[in-house]
C-alpha positions in Angstrom: 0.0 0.0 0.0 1.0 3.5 -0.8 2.6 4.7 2.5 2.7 2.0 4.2 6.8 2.2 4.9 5.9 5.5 7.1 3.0 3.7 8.6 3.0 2.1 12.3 1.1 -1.6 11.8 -2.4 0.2 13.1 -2.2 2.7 10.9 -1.7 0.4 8.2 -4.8 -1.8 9.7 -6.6 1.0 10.1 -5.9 1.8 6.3 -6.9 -1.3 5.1 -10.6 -1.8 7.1 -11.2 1.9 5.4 -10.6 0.7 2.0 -13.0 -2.7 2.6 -15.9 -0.5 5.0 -16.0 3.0 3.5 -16.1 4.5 7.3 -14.3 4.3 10.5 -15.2 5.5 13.8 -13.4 6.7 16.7 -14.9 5.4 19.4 -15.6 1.9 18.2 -11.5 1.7 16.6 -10.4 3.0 20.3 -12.4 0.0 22.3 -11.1 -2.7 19.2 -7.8 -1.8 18.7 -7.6 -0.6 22.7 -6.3 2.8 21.9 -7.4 5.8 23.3 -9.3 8.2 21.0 -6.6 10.7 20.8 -4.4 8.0 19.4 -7.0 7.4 16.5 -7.6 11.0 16.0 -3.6 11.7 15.6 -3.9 8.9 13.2 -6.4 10.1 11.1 -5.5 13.5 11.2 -2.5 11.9 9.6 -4.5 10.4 6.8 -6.2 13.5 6.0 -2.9 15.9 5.7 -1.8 13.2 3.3 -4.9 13.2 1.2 -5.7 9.7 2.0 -8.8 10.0 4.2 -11.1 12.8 5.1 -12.1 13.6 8.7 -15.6 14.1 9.5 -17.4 14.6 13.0 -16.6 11.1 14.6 -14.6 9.6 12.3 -12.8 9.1 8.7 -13.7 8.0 5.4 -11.9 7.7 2.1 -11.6 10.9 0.1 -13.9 11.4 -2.7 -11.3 10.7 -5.5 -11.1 7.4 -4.3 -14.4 5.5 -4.4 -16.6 8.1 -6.9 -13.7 8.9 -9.2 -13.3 12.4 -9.2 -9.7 14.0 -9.6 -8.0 14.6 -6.5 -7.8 18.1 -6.6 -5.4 19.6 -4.2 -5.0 22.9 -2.5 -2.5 25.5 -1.4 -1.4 26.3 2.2 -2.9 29.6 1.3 -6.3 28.3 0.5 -6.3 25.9 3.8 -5.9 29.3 5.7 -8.9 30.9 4.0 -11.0 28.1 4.3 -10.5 27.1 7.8 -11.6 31.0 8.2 -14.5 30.9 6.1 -16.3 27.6 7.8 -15.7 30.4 11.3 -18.4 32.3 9.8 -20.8 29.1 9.0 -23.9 29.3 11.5 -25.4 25.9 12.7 -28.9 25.4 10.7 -28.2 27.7 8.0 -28.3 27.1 4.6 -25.0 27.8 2.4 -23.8 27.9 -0.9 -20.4 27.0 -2.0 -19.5 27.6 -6.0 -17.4 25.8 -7.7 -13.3 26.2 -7.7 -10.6 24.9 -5.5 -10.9 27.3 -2.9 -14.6 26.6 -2.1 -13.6 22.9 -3.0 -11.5 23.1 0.4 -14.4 24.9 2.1 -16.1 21.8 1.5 -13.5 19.1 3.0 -13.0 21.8 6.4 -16.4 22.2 6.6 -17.1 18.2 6.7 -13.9 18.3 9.4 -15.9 20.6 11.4 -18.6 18.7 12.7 -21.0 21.3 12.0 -23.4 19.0 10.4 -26.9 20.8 10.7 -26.2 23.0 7.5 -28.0 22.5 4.6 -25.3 22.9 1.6 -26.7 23.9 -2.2 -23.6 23.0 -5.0 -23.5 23.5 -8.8 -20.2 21.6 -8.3 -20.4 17.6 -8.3 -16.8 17.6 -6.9 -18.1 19.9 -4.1 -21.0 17.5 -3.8 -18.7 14.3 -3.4 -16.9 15.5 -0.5 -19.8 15.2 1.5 -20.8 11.4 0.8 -21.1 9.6 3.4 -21.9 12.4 5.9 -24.7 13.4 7.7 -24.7 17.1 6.0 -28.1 17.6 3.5 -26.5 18.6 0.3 -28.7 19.8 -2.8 -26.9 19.6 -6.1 -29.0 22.9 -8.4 -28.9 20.1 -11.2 -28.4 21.8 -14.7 -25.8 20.9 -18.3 -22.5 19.6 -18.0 -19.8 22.2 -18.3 -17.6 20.7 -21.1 -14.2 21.0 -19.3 -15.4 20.9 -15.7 -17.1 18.5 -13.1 -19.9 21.7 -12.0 -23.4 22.3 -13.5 -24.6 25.3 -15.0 -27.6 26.5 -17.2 -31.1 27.3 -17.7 -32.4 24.6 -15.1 -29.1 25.0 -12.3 -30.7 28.8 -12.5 -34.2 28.2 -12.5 -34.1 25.8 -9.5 -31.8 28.6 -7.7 -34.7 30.8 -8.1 -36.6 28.3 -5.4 -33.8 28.3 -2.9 -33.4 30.8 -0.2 -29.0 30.9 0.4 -28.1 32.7 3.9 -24.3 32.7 2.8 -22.5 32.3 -0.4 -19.3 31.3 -0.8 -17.6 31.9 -4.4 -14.3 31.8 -5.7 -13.3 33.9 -8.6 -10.3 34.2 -11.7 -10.3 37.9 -11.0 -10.9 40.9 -8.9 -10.9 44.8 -9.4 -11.3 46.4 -5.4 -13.3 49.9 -6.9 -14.9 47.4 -9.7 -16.0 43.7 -9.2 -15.1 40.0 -9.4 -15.0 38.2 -12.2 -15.2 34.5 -14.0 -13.4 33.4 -17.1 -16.3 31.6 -18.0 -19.3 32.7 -19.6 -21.6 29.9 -18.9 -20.8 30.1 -15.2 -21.3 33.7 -15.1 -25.3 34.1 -15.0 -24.9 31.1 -12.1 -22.7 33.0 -10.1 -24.9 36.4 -11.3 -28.3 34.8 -9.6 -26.4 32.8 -7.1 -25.5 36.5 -5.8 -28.9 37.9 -6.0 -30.4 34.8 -4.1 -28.0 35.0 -1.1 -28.1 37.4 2.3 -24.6 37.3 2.8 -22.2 37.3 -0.4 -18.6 35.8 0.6 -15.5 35.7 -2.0 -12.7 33.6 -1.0 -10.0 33.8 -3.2 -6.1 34.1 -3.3 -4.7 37.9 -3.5 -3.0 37.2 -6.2 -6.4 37.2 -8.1 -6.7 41.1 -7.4 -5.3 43.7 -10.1 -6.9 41.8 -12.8 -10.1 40.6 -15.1 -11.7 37.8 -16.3 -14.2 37.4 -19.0 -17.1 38.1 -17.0 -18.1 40.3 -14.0 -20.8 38.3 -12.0 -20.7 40.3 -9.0 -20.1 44.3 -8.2 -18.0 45.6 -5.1 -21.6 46.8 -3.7 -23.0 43.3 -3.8 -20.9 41.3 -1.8 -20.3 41.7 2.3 -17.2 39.8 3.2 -13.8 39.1 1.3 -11.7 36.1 2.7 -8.0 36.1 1.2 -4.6 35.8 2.6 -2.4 38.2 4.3 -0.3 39.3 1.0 -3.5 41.4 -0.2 -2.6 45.0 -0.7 -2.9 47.7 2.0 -4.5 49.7 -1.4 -6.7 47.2 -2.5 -8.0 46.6 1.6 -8.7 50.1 1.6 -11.0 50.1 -1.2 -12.9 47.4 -0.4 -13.4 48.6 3.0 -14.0 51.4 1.7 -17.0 50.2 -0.4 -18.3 48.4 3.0 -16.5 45.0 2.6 -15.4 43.7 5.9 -11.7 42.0 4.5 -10.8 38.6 6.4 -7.1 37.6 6.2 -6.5 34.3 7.2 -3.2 33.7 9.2 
């Protein structure tokens, strides 16, 4: 097995039952393998940091990638930060929307690590979606067409079944960002989504790298005056701070 020559013989045990149930849990893998629960959870907080398991409130299972045969999309130390801040602002029995994109991708997997399972989660993204098999979070895919060179729905229907939903909190990447102008999308049939995703949602959150800032895409889907909370990391210009806050955007840097 891959890692198994930096693997104690539980770990490699504990491995191996994943791969055959699809689940373990703490408290049961404690009284078998007479460990005590803080062993297990330095153990699987091992298998998460190397991708091989996801953590969620009691226990592990195997990373989407795995058993539903998505791509294992990684993320940066950057977008761990910002994530890990963004789930802070996640409210128990809310309902959320996360976009698609490999920021809000690792919203998704912290989010499932967080335990805070009475949220209701909406997706365009089927990535997004997978990360929460095998959980107890309610997750409603918007259905819609196939983007041609991405796992994420968009589209006539994805939009008209938004227009059913009410979102408390959005949470949307984006390929660029202008702090006196917008955000923007590179893609044009993911634009109108994010567009009515915006307008459906009390509280409008971008998380994004700051190296997106300075820059367009294709598409704005959403103005400086529509959105209430940027979440980026510490390297964002004291200039472009300023005019967001200026424009009423309370600016999150994630340490």
């Amino acid at each position: 097995m891959l890692y198994s020559n930096i693997m104690n013989p539980r770990q490699q045990h504990l491995m191996e039952k994943l791969s055959k149930t699809g689940r373990l849990e703490t408290a049961e893998e404690a009284v078998l393998l007479k460990v005590s629960p803080m062993t297990l959870w330095r153990d699987f907080k091992m298998f998460e940091e190397r991708g091989i398991a996801l953590r969620t409130h009691g226990g592990v299972v195997p990373p989407a990638s795995s058993h539903l045969g998505f791509p294992n999309i990684g993320s940066t130390e950057f977008q761990k930060k910002i994530a890990k801040t963004a789930i802070s602002l996640v409210s128990r029995n809310s309902t959320i929307m996360l976009s698609t994109g490999t920021t809000t991708l690792e919203v998704a997997r912290q989010l499932v690590s967080s335990g805070k399972t009475n949220v209701a989660v909406v997706t365009n993204s089927l990535p997004v979606a997978a990360i929460f098999y095998q959980t107890d979070f309610n997750v409603i895919l918007l259905g819609g067409s196939l983007r041609r060179n991405s796992m994420d729905l968009t589209g006539p229907l994805s939009e008209k079944n938004l227009d059913e939903l009410h979102i408390d909190m959005l949470f949307t990447g984006c390929d660029g960002a202008v702090s006196e102008e917008g955000f923007f999308t590179s893609d044009l049939s993911l634009a109108e989504l994010e567009r009515k995703s915006v307008q459906r949602t009390k509280t409008v959150v971008v998380v994004t790298e700051s190296g997106k800032f300075g820059r367009k895409a294709l598409a704005k889907f959403a103005s400086v005056g529509e959105v209430q909370v940027v979440i980026t990391d510490k390297n964002i210009s004291r200039a472009d701070k300023a005019k967001l806050e200026k424009n009423k955007i309370s600016v999150m840097t994630a340490n």
